[in-house]
C-alpha positions as CSV (number, residue, x, y, z in Angstrom):
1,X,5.2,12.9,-14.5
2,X,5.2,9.4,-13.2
3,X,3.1,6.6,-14.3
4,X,2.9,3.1,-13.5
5,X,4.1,2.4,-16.7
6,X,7.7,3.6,-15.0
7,X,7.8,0.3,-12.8
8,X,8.5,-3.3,-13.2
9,X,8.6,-6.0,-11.0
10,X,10.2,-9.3,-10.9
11,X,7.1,-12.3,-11.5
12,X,6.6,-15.6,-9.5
13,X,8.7,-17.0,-12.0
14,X,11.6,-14.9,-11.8
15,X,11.8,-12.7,-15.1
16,X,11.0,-8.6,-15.2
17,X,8.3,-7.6,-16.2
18,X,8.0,-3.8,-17.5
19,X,4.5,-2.3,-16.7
20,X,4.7,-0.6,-19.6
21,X,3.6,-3.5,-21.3
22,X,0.6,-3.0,-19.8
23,X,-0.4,0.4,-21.1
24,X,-4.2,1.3,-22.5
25,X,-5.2,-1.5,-20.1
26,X,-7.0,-1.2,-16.9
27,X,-5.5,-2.7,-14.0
28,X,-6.3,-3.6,-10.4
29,X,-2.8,-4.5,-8.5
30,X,-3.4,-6.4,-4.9
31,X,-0.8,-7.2,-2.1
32,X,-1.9,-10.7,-1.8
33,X,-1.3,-13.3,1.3
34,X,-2.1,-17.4,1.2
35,X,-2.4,-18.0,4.7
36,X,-4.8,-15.3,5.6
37,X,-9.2,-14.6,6.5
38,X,-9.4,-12.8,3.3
39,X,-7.4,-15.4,1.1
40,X,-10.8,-16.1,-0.3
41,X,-10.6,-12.8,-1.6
42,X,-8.7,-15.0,-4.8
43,X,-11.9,-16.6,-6.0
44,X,-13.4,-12.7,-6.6
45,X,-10.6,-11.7,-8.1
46,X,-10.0,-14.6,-10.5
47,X,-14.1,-14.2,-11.4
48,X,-13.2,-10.4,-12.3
49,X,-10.1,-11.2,-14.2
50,X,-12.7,-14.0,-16.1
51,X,-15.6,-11.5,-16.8
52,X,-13.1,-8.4,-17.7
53,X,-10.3,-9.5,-19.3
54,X,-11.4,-9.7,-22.8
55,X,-12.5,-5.8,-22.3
56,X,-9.3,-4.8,-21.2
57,X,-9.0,-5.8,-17.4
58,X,-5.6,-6.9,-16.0
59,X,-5.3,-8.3,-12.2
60,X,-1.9,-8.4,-10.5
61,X,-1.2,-10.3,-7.7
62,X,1.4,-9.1,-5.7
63,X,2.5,-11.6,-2.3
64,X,3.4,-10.2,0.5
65,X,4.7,-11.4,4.2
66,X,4.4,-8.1,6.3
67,X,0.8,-8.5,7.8
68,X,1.4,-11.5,10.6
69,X,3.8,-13.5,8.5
70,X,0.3,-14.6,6.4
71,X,2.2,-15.9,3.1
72,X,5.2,-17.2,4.3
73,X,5.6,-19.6,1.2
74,X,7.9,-19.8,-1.2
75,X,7.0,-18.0,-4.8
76,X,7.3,-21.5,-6.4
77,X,4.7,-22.7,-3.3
78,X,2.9,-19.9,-3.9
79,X,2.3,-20.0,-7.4
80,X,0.7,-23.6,-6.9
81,X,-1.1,-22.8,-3.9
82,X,-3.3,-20.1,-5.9
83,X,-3.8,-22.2,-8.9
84,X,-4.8,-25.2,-7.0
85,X,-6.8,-23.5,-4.3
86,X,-8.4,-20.7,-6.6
87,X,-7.6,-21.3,-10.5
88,X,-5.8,-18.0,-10.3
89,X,-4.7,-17.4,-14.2
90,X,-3.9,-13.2,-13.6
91,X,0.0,-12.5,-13.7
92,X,1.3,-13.0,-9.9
93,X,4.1,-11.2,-9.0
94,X,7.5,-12.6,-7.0
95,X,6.7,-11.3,-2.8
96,X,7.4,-7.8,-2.0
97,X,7.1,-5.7,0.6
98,X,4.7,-3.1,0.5
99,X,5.2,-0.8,3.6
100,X,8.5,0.7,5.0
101,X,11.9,1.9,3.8
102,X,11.6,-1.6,2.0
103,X,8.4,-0.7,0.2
104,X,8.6,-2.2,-3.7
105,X,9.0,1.3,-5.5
106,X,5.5,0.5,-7.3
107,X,4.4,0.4,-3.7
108,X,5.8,3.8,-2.8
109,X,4.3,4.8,-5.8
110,X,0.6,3.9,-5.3
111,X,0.8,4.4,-1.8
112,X,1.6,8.2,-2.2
113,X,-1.0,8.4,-5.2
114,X,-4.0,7.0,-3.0
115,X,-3.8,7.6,0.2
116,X,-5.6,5.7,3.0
117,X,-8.5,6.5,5.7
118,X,-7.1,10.0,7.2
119,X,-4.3,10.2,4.6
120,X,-1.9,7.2,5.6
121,X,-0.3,6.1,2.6
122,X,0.6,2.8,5.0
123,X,-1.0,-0.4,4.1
124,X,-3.4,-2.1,6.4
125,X,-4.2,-5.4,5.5
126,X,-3.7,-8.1,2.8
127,X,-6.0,-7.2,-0.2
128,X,-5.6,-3.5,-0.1
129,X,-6.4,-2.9,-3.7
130,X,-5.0,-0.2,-6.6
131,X,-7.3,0.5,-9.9
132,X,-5.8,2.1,-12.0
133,X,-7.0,3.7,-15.4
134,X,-6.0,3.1,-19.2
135,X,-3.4,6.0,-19.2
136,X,-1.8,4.7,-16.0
137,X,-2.7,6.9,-13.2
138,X,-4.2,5.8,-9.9
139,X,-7.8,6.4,-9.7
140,X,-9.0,4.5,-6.4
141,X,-8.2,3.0,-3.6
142,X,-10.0,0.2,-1.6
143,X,-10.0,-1.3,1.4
144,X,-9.1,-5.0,2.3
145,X,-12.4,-5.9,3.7
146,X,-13.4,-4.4,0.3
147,X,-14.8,-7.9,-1.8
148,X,-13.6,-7.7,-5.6
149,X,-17.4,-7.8,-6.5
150,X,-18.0,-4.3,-5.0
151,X,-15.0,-2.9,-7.5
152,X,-17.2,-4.4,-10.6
153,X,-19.0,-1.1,-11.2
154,X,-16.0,0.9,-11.1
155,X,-13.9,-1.5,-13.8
156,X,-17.3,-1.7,-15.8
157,X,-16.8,2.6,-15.8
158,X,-13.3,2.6,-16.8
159,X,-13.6,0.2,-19.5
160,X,-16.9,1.2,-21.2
């Protein structure tokens, strides 16, 4: 049976990272974009990362290009762009794609575990967010549009 502890993915900085480093934690993983309306979106996410990752609360940030060309930076650029702009200290991730037959496999992966409105397992929108529980299985979906605040309750569930 598949977990995400079966992935890894290469970070901003180049080196692999296993998820499986990650296990008994909960995560929330987000297809991220600099240039786009709900860039924003980093200043919620960096507040839950602060409030939740002491309980057991991992955030990763995963760049991507595929929704109007919206993060079109370099990994190095982007890195800097989200500290500068947002303080952004949760891992970030090197840019993937996260729809099509060049999906990341972790994308594959969640997209087939949490389908979208009327089943599409395609992603919108930057900020489609995956959380996912201590023993690595996908238990929610959300939305872009979907602020990190409104995902507090759920987090505060997993991890109490």
């Amino acid at each position: 049976m598949t977990t995400i502890y079966d992935f890894q993915a290469e970070m901003l900085e180049g080196e692999q990272k296993k998820f499986s480093e990650y296990q008994g934690k909960v995560l929330l993983i987000v297809n991220t974009a600099s240039q786009c309306g709900l860039t924003p979106q980093f200043e919620g996410l960096e507040q839950l990362y602060q409030d939740y990752q002491s309980k057991g609360l991992i955030i990763l940030g995963f760049p991507c290009n595929q929704f109007a060309h919206q993060d079109p930076l370099t990994n190095e650029e982007i890195g800097g762009f989200c500290q500068r702009n947002y303080g952004v200290s949760f891992p970030m991730f090197a840019k993937v794609d996260v729809n099509g037959s060049t999906a990341h496999p972790l994308y594959q992966y969640l997209t087939a575990e949490a389908k979208g409105i009327l089943g599409s397992q395609k992603i919108k929108w930057n900020f489609t967010k995956f959380l996912i529980n201590q023993e690595g299985k996908v238990i929610k979906r959300y939305a872009p549009l979907i602020k990190p605040e409104k995902i507090a309750k759920d987090i505060q569930k997993l991890l109490s």
